[in-house]
N, C-alpha and C positions, 0 to 999 in steps of 0.2 A: 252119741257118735253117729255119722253118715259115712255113707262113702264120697272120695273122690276120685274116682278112677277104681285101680283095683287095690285102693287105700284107705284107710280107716282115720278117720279127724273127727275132729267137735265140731258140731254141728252148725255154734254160732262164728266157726273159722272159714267154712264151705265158701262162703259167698265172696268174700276177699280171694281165695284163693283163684275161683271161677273168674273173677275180674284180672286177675293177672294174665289169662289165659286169653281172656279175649283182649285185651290192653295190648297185649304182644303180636296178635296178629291180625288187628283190624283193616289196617290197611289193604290185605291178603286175603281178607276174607274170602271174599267172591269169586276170587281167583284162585284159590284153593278148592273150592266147590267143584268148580267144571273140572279140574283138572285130578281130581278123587273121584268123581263120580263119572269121570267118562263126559260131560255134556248132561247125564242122567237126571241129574238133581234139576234142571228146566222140566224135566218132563213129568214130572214131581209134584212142583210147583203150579203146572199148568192144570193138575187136575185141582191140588187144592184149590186154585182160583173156579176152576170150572162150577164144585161145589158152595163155594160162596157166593155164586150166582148174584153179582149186583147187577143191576138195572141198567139196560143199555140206553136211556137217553135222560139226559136230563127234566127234573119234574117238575109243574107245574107253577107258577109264581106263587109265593107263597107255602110252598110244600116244603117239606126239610129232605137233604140229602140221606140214601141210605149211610150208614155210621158203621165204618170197619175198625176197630181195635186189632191192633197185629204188635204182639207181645214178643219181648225179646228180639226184635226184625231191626235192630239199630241201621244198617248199612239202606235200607227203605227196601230191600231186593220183593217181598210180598206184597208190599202196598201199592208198591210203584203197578205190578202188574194188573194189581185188583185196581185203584183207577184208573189204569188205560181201559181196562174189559170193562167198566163201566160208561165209558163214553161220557165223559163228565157228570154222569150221575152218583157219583159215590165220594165220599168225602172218606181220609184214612185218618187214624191215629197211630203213631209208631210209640210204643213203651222200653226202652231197653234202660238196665240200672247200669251199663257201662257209657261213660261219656267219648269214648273214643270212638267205639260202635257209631254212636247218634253221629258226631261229627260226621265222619263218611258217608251218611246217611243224608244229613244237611245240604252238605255239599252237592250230592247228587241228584238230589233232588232241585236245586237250583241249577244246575247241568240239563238237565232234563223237562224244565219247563213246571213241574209239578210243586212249585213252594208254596204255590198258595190250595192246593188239591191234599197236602201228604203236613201233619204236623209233627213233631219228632219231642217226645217229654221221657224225660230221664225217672224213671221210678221202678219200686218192686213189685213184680208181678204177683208175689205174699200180701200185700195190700194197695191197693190200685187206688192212686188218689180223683175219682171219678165216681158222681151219684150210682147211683141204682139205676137198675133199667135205662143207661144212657147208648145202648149199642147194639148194632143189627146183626152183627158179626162179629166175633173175635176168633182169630187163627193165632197159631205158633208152630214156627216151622223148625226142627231141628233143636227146639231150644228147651224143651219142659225138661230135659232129663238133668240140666244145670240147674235146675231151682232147688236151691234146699227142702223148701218145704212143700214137696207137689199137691199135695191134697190141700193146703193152706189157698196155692194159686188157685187151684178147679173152684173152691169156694169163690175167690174173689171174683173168678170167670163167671158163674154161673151170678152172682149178684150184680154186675154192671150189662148183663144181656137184659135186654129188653122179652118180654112173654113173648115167645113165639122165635125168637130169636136160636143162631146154631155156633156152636164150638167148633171148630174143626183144629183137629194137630196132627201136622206131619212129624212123624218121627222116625228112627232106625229103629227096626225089629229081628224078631230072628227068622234066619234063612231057614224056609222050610222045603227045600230043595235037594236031594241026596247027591253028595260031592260037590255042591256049589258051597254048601256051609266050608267044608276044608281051605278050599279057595280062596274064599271070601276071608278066612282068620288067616291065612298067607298075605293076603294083600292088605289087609289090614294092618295088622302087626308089622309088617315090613317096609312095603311102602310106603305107605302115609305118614309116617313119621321121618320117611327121608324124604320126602314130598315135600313136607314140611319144614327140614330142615333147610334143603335146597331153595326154596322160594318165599318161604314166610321169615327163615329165619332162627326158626324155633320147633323142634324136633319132640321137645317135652309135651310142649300143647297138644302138637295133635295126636300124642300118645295117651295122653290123658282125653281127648275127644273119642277114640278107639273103644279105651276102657270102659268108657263113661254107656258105651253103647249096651256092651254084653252085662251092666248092671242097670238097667231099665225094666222094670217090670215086664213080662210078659204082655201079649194084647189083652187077654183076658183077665188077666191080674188087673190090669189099665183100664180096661173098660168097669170093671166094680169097684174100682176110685171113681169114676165118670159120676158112676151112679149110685155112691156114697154123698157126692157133692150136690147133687140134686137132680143129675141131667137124666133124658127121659131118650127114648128110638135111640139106644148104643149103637155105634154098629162100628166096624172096621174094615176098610181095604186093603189087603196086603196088596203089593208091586214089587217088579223087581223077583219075585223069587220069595219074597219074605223079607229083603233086604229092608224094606220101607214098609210102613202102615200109615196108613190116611184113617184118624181116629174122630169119628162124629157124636155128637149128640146135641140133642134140643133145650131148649126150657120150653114147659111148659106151664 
C-alpha cells in the first residue's frame, strides 16, 4: 500500500491514478502555478536554474552540449528556462509518463522557438529509458512526491548522471515559520482546491496536490534517500518560509 493524498491504495494503482490528475489539468497547469503561488513559483524555479548553472555560450565545434534531464517537467516550463540561461549551450530532455503534460509541452516549445533545443519522451522516472552516465543535470520540480516509487527514481537519477554531475529537486516542504504554518494549511486546504475548481475545472486534483504535500518526507528524511541512492554533498535550501526546498546532491 502507498499513499495518495491522505489515502491509502495499492501501490501498483498510484500511477494510473496520479495520471488522471494531471490528464485533468494539463492544460491549467502553468496557470494554476502563478495563481497558487502568488507569481512565487518563478522565483523558485529561477534558483533551481540558477543552481544548474549551464554554460553561457555555446561550445566549441565538435564539443558536445551540456545534457539537462528534467523529469516529470511535461508542459517544458524548466527546460525552456535552463536553455534560454544557457545561451544556446545547453541541450534539454523533458521525461513526463503523462502524454497530455508532453503535449502542452510540444506545443510550446514550437511557440517559442526551442523545438529543436528541448526534446519531450514520454517515460517513467522508476526506470529511465537512457544509458548510464548520459547527463550533466537532472532536475524535478514539484513532481518527485507523485512517483510511486521515489527511492526506485533517485536510483535511476543517480545512474544516468554523468560522474561529477548534480540532482537538484524542487519541492514543497514544511513551513518552519510560527503562524505562517496555520496560514499556509488555511489557504491550502481551502483555496486551491476552489482555485482549482474555478479555473482548471477540477477541485479533486488539486486537493489531492495539497495532500500530496503534507505526505512527503521531511528534508531530512529526503536527504538520507539522496544518500541511500548514491548521492554525495546533500544539502538543502528551504524558501519561502519552509514552504519550498531546493534539494541537491552530487555523483561522484
Amino acid at each position: 500500500m502507498t499513499d495518495f493524498g491522505f489515502r491509502r491504495l495499492p501501490l501498483e494503482h498510484k500511477q494510473a491514478r496520479v495520471d488522471d490528475v494531471f490528464r485533468s489539468v494539463a492544460s491549467r497547469y502553468d496557470l494554476m502555478n502563478d495563481l497558487m503561488s502568488g507569481g512565487l513559483h518563478r522565483a523558485w524555479k529561477d534558483a533551481l536554474v540558477t543552481a544548474v548553472n549551464p554554460p553561457k555560450h555555446r561550445p566549441r565545434a565538435g564539443a558536445r552540449l551540456f545534457a539537462l534531464l528534467d523529469l516529470a517537467g511535461g508542459t517544458g516550463d524548466v527546460a525552456f528556462r535552463v536553455v534560454e540561461a544557457g545561451r544556446a549551450g545547453a541541450h534539454a530532455t523533458v521525461v513526463d509518463i503523462n502524454p497530455d503534460m508532453l503535449a502542452v509541452g510540444r506545443a510550446r516549445a514550437v511557440e517559442r522557438g526551442l523545438d529543436d533545443a528541448v526534446a519531450f519522451v514520454e517515460g517513467n522516472a522508476e526506470a529511465l529509458p537512457f544509458p548510464d552516465r548520459s547527463y550533466d543535470a537532472v532536475t524535478i520540480a514539484f513532481g518527485i512526491r507523485n512517483v510511486p516509487r521515489i527511492a526506485a527514481a533517485l536510483d535511476e537519477v543517480h545512474r544516468v548522471l554523468r560522474i561529477g554531475g548534480r540532482f537538484l529537486c524542487l519541492e514543497f516542504s514544511r513551513v518552519d515559520v510560527p503562524g505562517l504554518d496555520l496560514l499556509y494549511d488555511l489557504y491550502s486546504f481551502n483555496v486551491i482546491p476552489a482555485l482549482g475548481r474555478a479555473v482548471a475545472g477540477d477541485a479533486a486534483a488539486y486537493r489531492y496536490l495539497v495532500e500530496s504535500i503534507r505526505r512527503f518526507p521531511a528534508p531530512q528524511a529526503f536527504a538520507e534517500m539522496m544518500r541511500a541512492a548514491g548521492f554525495a554533498r546533500v544539502s538543502c535550501q528551504r524558501m519561502s518560509g519552509g514552504i519550498v526546498a531546493l534539494h541537491s546532491g552530487w555523483r561522484l
